[in-house]
N, C-alpha and C positions, 0 to 999 in steps of 0.2 A: 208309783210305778205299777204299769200291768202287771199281774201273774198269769204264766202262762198255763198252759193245762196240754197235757200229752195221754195219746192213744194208748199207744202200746212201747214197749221198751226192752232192748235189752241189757241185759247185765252180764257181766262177767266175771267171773271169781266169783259165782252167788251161790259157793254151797256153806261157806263162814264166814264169820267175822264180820267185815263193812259190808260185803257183798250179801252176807244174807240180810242184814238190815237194812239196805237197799231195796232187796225182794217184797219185805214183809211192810216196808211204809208205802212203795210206791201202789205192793195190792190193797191196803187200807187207804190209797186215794184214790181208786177203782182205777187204776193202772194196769193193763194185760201187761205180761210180762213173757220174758224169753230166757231160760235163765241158762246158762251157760259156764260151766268145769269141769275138771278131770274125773270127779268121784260123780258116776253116775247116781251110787244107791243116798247119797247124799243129797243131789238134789232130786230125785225122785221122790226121798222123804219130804223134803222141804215143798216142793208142789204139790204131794198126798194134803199137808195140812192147810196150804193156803187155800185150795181147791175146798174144804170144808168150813174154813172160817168164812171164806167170803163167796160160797157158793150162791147162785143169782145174780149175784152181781160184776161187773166188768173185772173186780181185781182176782176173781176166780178164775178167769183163763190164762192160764199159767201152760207155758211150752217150755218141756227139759229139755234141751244139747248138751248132751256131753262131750267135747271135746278137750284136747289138749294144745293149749293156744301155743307152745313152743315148735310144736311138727309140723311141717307146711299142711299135712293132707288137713290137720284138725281144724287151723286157721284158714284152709279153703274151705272149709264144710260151713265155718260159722260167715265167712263173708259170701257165702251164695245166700246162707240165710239174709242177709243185709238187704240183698237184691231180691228178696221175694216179693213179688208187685199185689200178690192175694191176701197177702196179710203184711203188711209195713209196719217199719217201725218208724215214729217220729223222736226217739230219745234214746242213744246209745250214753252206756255207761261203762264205760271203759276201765272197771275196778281190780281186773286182775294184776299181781304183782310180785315179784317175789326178792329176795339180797342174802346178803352175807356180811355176817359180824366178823373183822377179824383182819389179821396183816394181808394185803393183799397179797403178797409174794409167800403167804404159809396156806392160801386156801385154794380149792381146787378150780381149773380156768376155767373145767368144763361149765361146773355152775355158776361162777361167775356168766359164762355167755349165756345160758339158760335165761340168766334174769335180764339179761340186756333184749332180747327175744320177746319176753314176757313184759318187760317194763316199757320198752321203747318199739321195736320191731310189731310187735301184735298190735298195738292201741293205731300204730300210722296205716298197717292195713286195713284194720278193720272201719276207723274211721273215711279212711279214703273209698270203701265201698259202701259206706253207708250214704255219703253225700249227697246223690243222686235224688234218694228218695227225701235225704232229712229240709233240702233245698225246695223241692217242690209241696212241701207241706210245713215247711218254715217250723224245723225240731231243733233239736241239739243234742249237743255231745258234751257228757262228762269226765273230764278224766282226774282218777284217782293220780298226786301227785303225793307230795311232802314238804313239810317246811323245809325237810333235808336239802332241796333243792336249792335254798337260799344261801347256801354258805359251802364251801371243800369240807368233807368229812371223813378226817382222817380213821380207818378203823371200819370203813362204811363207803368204801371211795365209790365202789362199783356204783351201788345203790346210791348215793347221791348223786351224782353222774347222769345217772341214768332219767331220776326225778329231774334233775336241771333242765335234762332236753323237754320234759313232758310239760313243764310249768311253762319252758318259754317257749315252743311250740305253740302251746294249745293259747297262749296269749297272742301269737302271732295270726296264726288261723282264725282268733275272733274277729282280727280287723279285717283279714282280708274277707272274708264271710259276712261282713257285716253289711253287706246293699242284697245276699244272698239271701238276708232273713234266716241262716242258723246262725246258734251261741255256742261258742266253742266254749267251757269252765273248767279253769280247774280249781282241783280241789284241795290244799292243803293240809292234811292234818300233823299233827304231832304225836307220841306217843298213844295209844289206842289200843283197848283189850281184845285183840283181832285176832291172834292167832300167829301174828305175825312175829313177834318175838319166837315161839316152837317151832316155827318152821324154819327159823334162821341159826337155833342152835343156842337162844344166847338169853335161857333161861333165869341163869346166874346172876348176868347182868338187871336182866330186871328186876331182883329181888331186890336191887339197892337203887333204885332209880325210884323219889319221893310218891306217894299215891296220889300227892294231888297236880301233878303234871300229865296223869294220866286220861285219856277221853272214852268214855264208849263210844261202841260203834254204833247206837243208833244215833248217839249226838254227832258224831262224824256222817253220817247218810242223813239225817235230819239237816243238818246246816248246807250238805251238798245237793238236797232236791231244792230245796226255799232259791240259793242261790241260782241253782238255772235256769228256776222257773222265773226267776226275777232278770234274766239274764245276765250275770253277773259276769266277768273274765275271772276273775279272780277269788276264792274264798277260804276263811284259815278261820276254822271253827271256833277255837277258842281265842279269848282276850290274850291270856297266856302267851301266848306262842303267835297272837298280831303283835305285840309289842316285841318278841322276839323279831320278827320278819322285820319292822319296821326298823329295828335298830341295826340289823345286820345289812342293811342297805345303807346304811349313812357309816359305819366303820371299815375303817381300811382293811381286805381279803388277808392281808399277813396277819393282821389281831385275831377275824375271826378262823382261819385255819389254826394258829399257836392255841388260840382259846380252846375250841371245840376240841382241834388233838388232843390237849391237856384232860379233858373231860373224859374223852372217850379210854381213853388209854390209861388211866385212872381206875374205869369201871373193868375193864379186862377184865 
């Protein structure tokens, strides 16, 4: 299968976690980049360095945006960038994300909706104004899902929910895109030393969740560039957790929700 090869790119969520090792593989494949979240001096640091590592060459032009993809003004700021015709992008990466551990009738709605904005809401804008350009130069689009996406997760409803739309979306979008010459992928992971467990509150629980179900995140942004350069619809980094996907498609929805509730709600 061809691999494809892309200009410039942006990301989102890239001042941690998956998102910065998104930043840092795709400027070590001389990838420009756009990088895009909330903590400007975060990613300013992260552009100071990649600007040094790979100065002279293509993955050293590195662009900050900081915005806040929950507030319309910040999610218009970063989709005019989409439509900048001087410098394009052919590879959107749609990594920002955010949930909540916990009963959903005991956690606050507001955030709750924050991540629905951020999980679902941001990726459909931003993708929808990036089209334009990713179609007339035949790019694509990444988007950060979850294997959560493949089963009800009790303890996690928002946030699985949320991944559901984005996995079968961005599957849907490949076909219909697909005489368009872009690849819509997503990206599956499972567990991953991201950051995202601290930002969810649910420290505790990860203490007791085994180490070896865990992925980094350059292996999770490793397996998600290969994939869309390959253009893949679908990708789940580890063996792990394809074996998991795969078996939760052939089990009846009442097993795997009793199941996973059990699990989750265990780890409380």
């Amino acid at each position: 299968m061809t691999t494809r090869r892309f200009t410039r790119a942006l990301v989102t969520g890239a001042s941690s976690g998956i998102g910065d090792a998104f930043a840092r593989l795709l400027a070590a494949r001389g990838v420009a980049t756009v990088l895009v979240a909330r903590s400007a001096d975060q990613l300013a640091d992260l552009a100071a360095g990649l600007r040094t590592e790979h100065a002279g060459d293509p993955g050293g032009d590195v662009e900050v945006l900081p915005a806040d993809l929950t507030d319309p003004a910040g999610l218009q700021k970063v989709c005019d960038r989409l439509t900048d015709e001087d410098l394009p992008i052919d590879l959107l990466v749609n990594n920002a994300g955010a949930g909540q551990v916990g009963a959903f009738a005991e956690l606050d709605v507001q955030d709750a909706e924050t991540a629905v904005r951020l999980n679902v809401l941001a990726p459909l804008r931003l993708t929808h104004a990036a089209l334009p350009a990713l179609a007339e130069r035949g790019g694509a689009v990444l988007n950060v899902a979850s294997v959560a996406a493949f089963q009800p997760v009790p303890m996690m409803a928002t946030y699985a929910a949320s991944k559901a739309f984005l996995s079968s979306w961005s599957e849907a979008l490949y076909e219909e895109l697909r005489d368009a010459g872009v690849t819509v992928t997503a990206l599956a992971p499972g567990f991953t030393r991201s950051g995202f467990v601290d930002a969810a509150d649910a420290e505790d629980i990860a203490t007791r969740i085994p180490g070896f179900v865990w992925d980094s995140p350059e292996e999770v942004a490793r397996a998600g560039l290969d994939g869309v350069a390959r253009g893949r619809a679908l990708v789940v980094p580890s063996w792990l957790y394809r074996v998991g996907v795969a078996a939760s498609s052939v089990t009846p929805t009442l097993v795997t929700r009793r199941l996973v509730g059990g699990v989750t709600r265990r780890l409380r």
